[in-house]
VEXKEKOL-49964 format. One record per residue (C-alpha): x, y, z; residue in one letter. Coordinates in steps of 0.5 Angstrom, whole numbers, padded with zeros to 4 digits, always signed. Example, Ala and Ser with C-alpha at 12.3 -4.5 7.8 and 13.67 -1.06 7.14 Angstrom:
BEGIN
+0025-0009+0016A/+0027-0002+0014S/
! end
This chain:
BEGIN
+0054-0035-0001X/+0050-0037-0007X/+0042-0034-0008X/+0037-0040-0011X/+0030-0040-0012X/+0026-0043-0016X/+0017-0043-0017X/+0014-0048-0020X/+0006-0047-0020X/+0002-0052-0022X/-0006-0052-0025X/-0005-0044-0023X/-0004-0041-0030X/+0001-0036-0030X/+0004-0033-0037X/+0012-0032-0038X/+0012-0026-0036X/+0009-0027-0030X/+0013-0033-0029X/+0020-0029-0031X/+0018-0023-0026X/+0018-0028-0020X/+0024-0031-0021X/+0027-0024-0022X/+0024-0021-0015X/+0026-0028-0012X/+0032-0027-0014X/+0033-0019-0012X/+0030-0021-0005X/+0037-0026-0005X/+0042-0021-0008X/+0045-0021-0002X/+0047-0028-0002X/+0052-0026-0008X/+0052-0020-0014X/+0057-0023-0019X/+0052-0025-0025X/+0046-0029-0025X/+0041-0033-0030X/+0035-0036-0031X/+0033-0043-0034X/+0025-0044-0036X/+0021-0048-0041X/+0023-0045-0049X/+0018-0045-0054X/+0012-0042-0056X/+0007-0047-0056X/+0000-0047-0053X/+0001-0053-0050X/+0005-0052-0044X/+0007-0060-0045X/+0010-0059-0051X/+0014-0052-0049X/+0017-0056-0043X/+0020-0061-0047X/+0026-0056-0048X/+0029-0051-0044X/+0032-0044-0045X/+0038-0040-0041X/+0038-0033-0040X/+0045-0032-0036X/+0049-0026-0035X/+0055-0022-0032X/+0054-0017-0027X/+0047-0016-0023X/+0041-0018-0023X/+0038-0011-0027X/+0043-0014-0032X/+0039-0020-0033X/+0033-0017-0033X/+0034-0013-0038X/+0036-0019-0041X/+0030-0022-0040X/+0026-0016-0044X/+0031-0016-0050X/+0029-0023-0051X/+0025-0025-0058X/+0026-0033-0059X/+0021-0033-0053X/+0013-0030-0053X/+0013-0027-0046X/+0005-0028-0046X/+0005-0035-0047X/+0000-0038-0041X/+0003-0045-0038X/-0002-0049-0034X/+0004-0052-0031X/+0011-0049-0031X/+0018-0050-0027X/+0023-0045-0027X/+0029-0044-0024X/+0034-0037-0022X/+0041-0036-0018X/+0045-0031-0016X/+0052-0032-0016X/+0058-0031-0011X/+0064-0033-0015X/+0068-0040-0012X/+0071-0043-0018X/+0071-0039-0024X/+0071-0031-0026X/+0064-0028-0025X/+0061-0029-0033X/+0056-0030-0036X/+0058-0037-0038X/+0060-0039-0031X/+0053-0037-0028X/+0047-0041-0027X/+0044-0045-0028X/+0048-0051-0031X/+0047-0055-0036X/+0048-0062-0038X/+0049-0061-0045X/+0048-0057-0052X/+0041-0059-0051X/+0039-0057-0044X/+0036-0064-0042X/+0038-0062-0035X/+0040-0056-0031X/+0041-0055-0024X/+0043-0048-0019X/+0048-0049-0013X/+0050-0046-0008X/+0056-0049-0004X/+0063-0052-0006X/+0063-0059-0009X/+0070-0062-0006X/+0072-0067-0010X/+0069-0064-0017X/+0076-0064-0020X/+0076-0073-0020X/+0068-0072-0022X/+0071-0067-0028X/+0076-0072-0030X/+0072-0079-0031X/+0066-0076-0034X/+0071-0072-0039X/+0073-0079-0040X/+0067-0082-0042X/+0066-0076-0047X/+0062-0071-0043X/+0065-0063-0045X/+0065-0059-0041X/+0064-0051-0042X/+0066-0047-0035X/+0071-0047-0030X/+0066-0049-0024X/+0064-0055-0020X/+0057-0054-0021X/+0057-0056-0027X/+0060-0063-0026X/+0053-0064-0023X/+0050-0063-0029X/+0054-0068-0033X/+0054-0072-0028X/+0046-0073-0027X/+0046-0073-0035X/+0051-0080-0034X/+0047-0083-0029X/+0040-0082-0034X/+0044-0084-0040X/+0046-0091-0036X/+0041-0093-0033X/+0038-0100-0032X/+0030-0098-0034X/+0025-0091-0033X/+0027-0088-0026X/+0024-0082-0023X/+0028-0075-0023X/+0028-0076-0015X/+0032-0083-0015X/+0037-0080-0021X/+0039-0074-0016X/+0040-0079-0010X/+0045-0083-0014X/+0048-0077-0016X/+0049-0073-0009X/+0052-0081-0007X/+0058-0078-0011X/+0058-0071-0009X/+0064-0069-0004X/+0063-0062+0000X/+0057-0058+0001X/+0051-0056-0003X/+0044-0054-0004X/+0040-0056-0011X/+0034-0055-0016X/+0034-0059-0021X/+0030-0058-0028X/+0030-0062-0034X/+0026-0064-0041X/+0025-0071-0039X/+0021-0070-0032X/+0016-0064-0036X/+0014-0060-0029X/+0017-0064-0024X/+0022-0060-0019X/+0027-0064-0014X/+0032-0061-0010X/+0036-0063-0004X/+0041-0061+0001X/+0047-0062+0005X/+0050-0056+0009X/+0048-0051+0005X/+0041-0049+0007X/+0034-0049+0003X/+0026-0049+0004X/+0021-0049+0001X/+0015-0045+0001X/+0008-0047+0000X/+0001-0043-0003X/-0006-0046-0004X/-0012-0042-0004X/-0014-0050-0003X/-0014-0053+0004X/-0007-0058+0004X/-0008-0065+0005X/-0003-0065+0012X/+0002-0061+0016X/+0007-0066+0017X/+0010-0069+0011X/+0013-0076+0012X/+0020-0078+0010X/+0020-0084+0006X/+0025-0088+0007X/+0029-0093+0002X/+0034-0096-0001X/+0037-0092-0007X/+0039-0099-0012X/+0030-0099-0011X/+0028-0097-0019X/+0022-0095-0016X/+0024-0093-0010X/+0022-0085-0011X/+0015-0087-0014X/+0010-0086-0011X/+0005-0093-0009X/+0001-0088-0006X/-0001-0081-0006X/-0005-0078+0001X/-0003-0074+0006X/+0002-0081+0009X/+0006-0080+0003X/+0007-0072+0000X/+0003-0067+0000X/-0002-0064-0005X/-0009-0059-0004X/-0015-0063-0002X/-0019-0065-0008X/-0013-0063-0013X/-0013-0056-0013X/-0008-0051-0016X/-0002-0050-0012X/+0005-0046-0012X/+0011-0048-0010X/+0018-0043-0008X/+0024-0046-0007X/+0029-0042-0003X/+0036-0041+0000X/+0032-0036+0005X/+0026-0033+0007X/+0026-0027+0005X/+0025-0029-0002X/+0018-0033+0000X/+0015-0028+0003X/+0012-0024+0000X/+0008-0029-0003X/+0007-0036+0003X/+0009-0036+0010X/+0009-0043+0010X/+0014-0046+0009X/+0017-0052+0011X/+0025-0052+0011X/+0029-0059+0010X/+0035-0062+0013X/+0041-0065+0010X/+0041-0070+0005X/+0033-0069+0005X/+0031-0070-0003X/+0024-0066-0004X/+0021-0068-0011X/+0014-0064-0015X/+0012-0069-0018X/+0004-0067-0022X/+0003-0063-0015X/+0005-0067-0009X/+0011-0065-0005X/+0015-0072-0002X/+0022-0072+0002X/+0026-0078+0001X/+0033-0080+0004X/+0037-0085+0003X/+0039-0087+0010X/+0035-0088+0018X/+0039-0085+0023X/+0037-0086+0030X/+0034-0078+0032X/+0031-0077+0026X/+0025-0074+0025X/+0019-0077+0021X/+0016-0072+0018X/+0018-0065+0016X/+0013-0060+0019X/+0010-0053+0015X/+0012-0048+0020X/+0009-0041+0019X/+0014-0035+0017X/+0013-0029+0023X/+0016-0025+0018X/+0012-0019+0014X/+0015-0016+0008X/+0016-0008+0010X/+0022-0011+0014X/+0025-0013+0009X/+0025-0007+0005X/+0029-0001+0005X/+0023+0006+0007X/+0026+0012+0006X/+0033+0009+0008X/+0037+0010+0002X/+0041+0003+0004X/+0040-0003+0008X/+0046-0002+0012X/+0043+0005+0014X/+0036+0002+0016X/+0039-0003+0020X/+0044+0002+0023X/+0038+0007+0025X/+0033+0000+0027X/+0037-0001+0033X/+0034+0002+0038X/+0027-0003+0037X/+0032-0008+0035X/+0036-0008+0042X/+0029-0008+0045X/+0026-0013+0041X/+0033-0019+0044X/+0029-0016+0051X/+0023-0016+0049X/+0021-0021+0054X/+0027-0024+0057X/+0028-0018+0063X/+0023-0016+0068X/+0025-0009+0069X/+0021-0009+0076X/+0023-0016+0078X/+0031-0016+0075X/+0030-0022+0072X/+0032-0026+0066X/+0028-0031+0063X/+0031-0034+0057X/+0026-0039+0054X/+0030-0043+0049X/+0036-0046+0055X/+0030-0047+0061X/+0030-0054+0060X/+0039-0054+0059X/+0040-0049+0065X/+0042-0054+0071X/+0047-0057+0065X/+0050-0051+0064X/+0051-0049+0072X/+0055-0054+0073X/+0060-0053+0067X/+0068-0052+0068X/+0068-0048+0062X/+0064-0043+0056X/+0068-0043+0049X/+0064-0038+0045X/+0066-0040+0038X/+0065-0036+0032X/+0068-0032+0025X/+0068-0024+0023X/+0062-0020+0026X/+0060-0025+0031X/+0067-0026+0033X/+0067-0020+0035X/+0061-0020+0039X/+0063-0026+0043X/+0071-0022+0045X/+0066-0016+0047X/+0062-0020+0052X/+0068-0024+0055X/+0070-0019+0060X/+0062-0020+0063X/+0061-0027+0063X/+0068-0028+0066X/+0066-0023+0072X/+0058-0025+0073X/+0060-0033+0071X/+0067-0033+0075X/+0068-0039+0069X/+0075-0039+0064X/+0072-0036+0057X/+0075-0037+0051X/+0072-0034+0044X/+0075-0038+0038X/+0075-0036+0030X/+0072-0043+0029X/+0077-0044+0021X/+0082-0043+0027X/+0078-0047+0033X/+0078-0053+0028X/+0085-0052+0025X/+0087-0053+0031X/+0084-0059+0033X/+0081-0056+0040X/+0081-0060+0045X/+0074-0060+0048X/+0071-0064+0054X/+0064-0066+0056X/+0063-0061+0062X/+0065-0055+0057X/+0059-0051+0054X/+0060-0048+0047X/+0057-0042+0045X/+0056-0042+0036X/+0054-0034+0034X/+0052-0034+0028X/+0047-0028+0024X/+0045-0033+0018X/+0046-0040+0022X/+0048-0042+0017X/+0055-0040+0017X/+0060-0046+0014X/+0066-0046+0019X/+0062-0045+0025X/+0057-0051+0023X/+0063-0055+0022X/+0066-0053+0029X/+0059-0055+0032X/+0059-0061+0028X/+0066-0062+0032X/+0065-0061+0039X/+0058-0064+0039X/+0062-0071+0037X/+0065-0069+0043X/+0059-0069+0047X/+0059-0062+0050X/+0053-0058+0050X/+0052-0054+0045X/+0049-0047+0045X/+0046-0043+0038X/+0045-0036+0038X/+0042-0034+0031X/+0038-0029+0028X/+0035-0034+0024X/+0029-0039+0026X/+0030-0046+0022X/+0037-0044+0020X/+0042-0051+0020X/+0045-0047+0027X/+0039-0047+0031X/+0036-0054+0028X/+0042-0057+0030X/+0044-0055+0038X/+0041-0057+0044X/+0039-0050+0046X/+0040-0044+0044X/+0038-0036+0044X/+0034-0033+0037X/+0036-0025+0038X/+0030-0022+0035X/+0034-0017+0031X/+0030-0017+0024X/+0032-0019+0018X/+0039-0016+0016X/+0040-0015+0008X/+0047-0011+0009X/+0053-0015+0007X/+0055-0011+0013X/+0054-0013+0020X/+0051-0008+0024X/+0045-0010+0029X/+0046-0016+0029X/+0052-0015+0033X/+0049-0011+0039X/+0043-0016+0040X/+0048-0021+0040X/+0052-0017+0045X/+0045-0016+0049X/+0043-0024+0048X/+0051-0025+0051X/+0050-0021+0057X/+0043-0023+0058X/+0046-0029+0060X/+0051-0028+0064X/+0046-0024+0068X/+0042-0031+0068X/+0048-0035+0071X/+0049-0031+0077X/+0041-0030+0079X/+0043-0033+0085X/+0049-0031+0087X/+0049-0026+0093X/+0055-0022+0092X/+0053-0021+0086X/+0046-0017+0086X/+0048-0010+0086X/+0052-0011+0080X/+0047-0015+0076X/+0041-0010+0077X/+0046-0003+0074X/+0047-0007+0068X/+0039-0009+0068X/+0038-0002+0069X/+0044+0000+0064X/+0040-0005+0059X/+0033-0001+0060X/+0036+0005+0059X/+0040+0003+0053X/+0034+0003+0047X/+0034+0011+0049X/+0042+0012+0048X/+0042+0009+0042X/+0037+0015+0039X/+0041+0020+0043X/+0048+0017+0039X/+0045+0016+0032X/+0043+0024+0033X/+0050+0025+0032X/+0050+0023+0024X/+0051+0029+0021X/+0057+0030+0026X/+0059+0024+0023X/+0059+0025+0016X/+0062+0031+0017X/+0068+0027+0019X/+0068+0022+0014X/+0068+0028+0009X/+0074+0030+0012X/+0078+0022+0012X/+0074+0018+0006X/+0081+0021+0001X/+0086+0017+0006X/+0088+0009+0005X/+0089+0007+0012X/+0086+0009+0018X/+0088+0006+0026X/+0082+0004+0031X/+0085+0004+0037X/+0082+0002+0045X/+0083-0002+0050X/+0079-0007+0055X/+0072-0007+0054X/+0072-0003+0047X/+0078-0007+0043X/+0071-0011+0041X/+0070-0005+0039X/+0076-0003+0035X/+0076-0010+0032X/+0069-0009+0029X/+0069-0001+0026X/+0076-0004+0023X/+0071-0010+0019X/+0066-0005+0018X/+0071+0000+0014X/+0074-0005+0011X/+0069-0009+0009X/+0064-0003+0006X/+0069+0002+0004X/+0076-0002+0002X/+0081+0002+0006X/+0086-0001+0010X/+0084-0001+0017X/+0086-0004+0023X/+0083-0005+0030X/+0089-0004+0036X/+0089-0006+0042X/+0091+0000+0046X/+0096-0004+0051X/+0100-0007+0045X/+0102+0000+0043X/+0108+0001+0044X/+0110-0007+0040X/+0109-0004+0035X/+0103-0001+0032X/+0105+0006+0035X/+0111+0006+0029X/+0104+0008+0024X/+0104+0014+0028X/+0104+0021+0024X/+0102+0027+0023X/+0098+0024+0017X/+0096+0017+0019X/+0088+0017+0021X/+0088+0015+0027X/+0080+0014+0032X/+0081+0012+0040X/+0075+0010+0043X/+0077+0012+0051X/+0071+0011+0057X/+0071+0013+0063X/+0072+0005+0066X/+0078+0002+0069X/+0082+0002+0063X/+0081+0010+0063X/+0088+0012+0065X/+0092+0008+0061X/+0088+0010+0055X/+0090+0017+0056X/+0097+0014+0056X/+0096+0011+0049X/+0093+0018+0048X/+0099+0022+0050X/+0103+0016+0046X/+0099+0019+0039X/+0100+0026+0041X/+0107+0026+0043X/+0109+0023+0035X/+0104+0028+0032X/+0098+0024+0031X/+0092+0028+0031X/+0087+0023+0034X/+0079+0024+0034X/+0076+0021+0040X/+0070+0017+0041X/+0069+0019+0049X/+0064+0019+0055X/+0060+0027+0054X/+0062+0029+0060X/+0070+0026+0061X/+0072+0034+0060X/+0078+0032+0060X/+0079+0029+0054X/+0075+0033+0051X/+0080+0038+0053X/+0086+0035+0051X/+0084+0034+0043X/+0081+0038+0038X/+0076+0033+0036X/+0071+0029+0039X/+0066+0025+0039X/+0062+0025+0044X/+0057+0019+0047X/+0053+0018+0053X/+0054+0014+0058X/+0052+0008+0060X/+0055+0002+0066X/+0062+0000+0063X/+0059-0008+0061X/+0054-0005+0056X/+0058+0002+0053X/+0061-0002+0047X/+0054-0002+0044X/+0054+0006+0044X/+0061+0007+0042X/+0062+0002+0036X/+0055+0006+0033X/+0059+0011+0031X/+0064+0007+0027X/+0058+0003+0025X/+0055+0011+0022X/+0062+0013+0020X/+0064+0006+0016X/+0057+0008+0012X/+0059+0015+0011X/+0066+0013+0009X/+0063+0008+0003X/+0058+0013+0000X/+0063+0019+0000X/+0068+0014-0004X/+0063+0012-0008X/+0061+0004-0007X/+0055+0000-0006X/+0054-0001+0002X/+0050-0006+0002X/+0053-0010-0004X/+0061-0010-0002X/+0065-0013-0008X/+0069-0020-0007X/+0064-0021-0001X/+0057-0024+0000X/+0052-0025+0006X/+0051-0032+0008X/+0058-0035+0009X/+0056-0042+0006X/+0062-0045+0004X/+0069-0045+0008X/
! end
């Protein structure tokens, strides 16, 4: 939830300033994660020498978002911002409130003590840091915030208070993650190791990008392994391309420690991400790995991948928000999820990432597509047609329910995990669950290396682009699109099943170009969010294929817009919701020419019989609705399976609207934040 990021330039002189406007636009590209407050910690002092500046530590923290800080940062003056550091670490966060209100105090990074002997950035929850909290209260360490983080800072400085002998900053952190409970990704500073970094992970996802104009000693970086009681465990006996990584001939290099890759960027494309319980440490230039315990599977190094991700993908153009961009990139990026992956000519779907898994999956008795909020919904929208092209039971679970639960799950079961972020805590978990249980697991993320698409067997990557907007929107449609791929995938060989395929495989080809018909309809759209943006509720209301519909324009709006808003399913009506229904109650249904038609329009006589004035999101050339009601919207028409991506663009375009009109921040929604990290 949280965003972190930390740049350590070794040997590349960089003055303060420099230093403080990379970790102020790492942080900006990470805004996203969290937007409550955020802080910064680097070396104080105004010494020409960097050793001496990097014996103590100074915190910049404050309440809002990151202009705040950075306006902060600029009003400084006990530090020279135009002092060079040959050698220098500095860490930044963002933050997205779990324990403890949004303020300054509570933000990151953590310290310690008054001193500032050591400091730490977090994202995650620690779930036993109430027992941490109490036993270092009783040894006499204070505590200044109402977070967990902070027991982390203590506790870092209770294990260097007592230690046996000198001990290396990356063995302190590994005796002090063997305390921690929960979920956690970590950069640690501090006075005693000038210079140094190490972070580490355990659920929450973290990497680490590499610069150097300098030839590096290695591709693959091997894990070492050892004991944590080994005083020396973390010192390195050697330093060559079989234990760390450095530049050839001891050059210059920069190191930036993410939370995604949004934030390196603009400035490496190498990165190398981390795995759980990996401590990677800094140590005079060299980069090592270290874990404590061998598992059998695990891998012996950890590669530098190249990021295929350019920089003008991650800004806004001449959109005024993020959402508004990804609304409008969903022509290009539904076809990008294809790209590929049908031959039009041939009516065929390869997906490369389940080849290797598809005989498995053929044989299986049942598909459970698990995941939490927009994804969800993606899964619910494509139920229908994986049951029809599959003929296999479909079951789509929120994953915090799935485990609640305790789901029984089979080895002949496949499990779908759908996640934007991969990184998504309750999904993790459930995949976590099933794959003890020795089904095959499926990812479908829009996230190269995140945790999800690492820790599946198989999987799909949607090729949406990044998605900055806390709101959801073409991630959505390319999982959709991935979904239905699939199920195009199982029926390949069925005979009775070949005309159908090839009108959805028509369907999906000409799809790109209906979105661009659909998104014309903008300024009709606005002019209908002028007319309900005053109201506190509003019902969304269809049946069949469109309730995924309903379901997520209902999100977007309340996500981004804070109105009360709820998505119906238009054959449950008459239990219930229909006693909503009034001549002022806002009411949107969306009615298509399928085989819910008809007892769609029933619903539609329903409202209207009880005074309600429903606008309709309908096919353009069903004429009878549009005759029957005073307001439409009308989109065109594609095969039934695939109509739920034209029809919840409109709510995606009306959810944006709304929010500008009320006067919110669409891509920064209160209370909530990208990346769902933490349960």
């Amino acid at each position: 939830m949280c965003g972190i990021f930390a740049y350590l330039n070794y040997h590349v002189p960089r003055t303060r300033r420099e230093i403080l406007e990379t970790l102020i636009k790492g942080l900006q590209r990470l805004e996203y994660r969290g937007y409550d407050s955020a802080g910064v910690g680097i070396d104080g002092g105004n010494d020409k020498n960097w050793e001496n500046n990097a014996r103590q530590i100074h915190l910049i923290k404050k309440s809002g978002k990151v202009k705040v800080l950075e306006d902060a940062i600029e009003k400084q003056d006990a530090i020279d911002l135009d002092i060079e550091f040959e050698v220098h670490l500095g860490i930044a966060h963002t933050r997205w409130a779990t324990h403890g209100v949004p303020n300054s105090l509570n933000s990151h990074p953590h310290r310690s003590d008054k001193k500032n002997e050591f400091i730490v950035i977090h994202n995650g929850i620690i779930t036993n840091y109430k027992d941490l909290r109490k036993f270092l209260e009783s040894k006499g360490y204070e505590f200044e915030s109402d977070t967990d983080t902070e027991s982390i800072a203590k506790l870092v400085k209770y294990m260097y208070d007592n230690r046996e002998d000198d001990i290396s900053f990356a063995t302190l952190v590994e005796r002090v993650i063997q305390q921690l409970e929960g979920a956690f990704a970590l950069v640690l500073k501090s006075v005693h190791y000038p210079g140094e970094a190490v972070c580490t992970r355990r659920g929450g996802p973290l990497l680490i990008g590499v610069r150097s104009e300098h030839r590096l000693s290695t591709d693959h970086i091997p894990v070492l392994y050892h004991s944590a009681k080994d005083k020396s465990s973390c010192s390195l006996t050697r330093a060559d391309s079989t234990t760390c990584l450095f530049p050839v001939e001891e050059k210059g290099v920069e190191y930036y420690f993410a939370s995604d890759a949004s934030a390196v960027i603009e400035h490496t494309n190498r990165v190398i991400f981390l795995e759980d319980d990996d401590v990677a440490a800094v140590v005079d230039g060299k980069l090592s790995i270290h874990r404590i315990n061998r598992r059998a599977g695990d891998h012996p190094a950890r590669a530098i991948q190249t990021l295929q991700l350019e920089l003008q993908q991650i800004m806004k153009g001449n959109f005024s928000s993020f959402m508004q961009k990804e609304i409008f990139e969903q022509p290009e990026s539904v076809l990008n999820t294809m790209r590929g992956r049908i031959n039009f000519d041939e009516n065929t779907v390869i997906l490369g990432g389940l080849q290797d898994h598809i005989k498995e999956i053929l044989r299986c008795r049942r598909l459970i597509l698990i995941a939490c909020g927009t994804s969800f919904h993606a899964g619910v929208a494509t139920r229908q047609v994986l049951e029809e092209l599959t003929e296999l039971p479909v079951m789509v679970e929120l994953a915090s329910d799935f485990l609640d639960r305790n789901t029984p799950v089979f080895r002949d079961d496949v499990c779908f995990f759908l996640s934007q972020s991969g990184e998504t805590a309750d999904t993790l978990m459930a995949l976590r669950y099933c794959k003890e249980r020795g089904a095959l697991i499926v990812g479908i993320t829009n996230t190269v290396g995140s945790s999800i698409s690492r820790e599946t067997d198989c999987g799909v990557h949607i090729n949406a682009g990044p998605e900055i907007g806390v709101a959801s929107t073409k991630a959505y449609t390319s999982q959709f699109i991935s979904l239905v791929m699939f199920a195009l995938l199982m029926c390949e060989d069925r005979i009775s099943m070949q005309e159908r395929r090839k009108e959805i495989i028509r369907g999906l080809k000409a799809l790109p170009d209906l979105i661009k018909e659909v998104l014309t309809l903008d300024e009709e759209i606005q002019n209908l969010a002028t007319e309900l943006y005053q109201q506190k509720s509003v019902l969304i209301m269809g049946r069949g294929y469109h309730y995924a519909t309903c379901l997520e324009g209902a999100l977007k709006i309340k996500e981004i817009t804070y109105m009360h808003s709820e998505g119906i399913l238009a054959g449950e009506l008459k239990h219930g919701p229909l006693a909503l229904v009034d001549k002022l109650m806002p009411v949107i249904m969306v009615i298509m020419r399928d085989h819910t038609y008809a007892k769609c329009q029933n619903a539609l006589q329903q409202v209207v019989a009880r005074q309600g004035r429903p606008v309709v999101i309908c096919d353009r050339d069903d004429y009878e609705t549009i005759k029957s009601v005073n307001r439409v919207i009308k989109v065109p028409h594609s095969v039934d399976c695939l109509q739920g991506i034209l029809s919840v663009i409109p709510l995606q375009l009306l959810s944006f609207h709304l929010a500008v009109l009320r006067g919110f921040d669409v891509d920064c929604p209160r209370n909530l934040a990208k990346s769902v990290t933490v349960e």
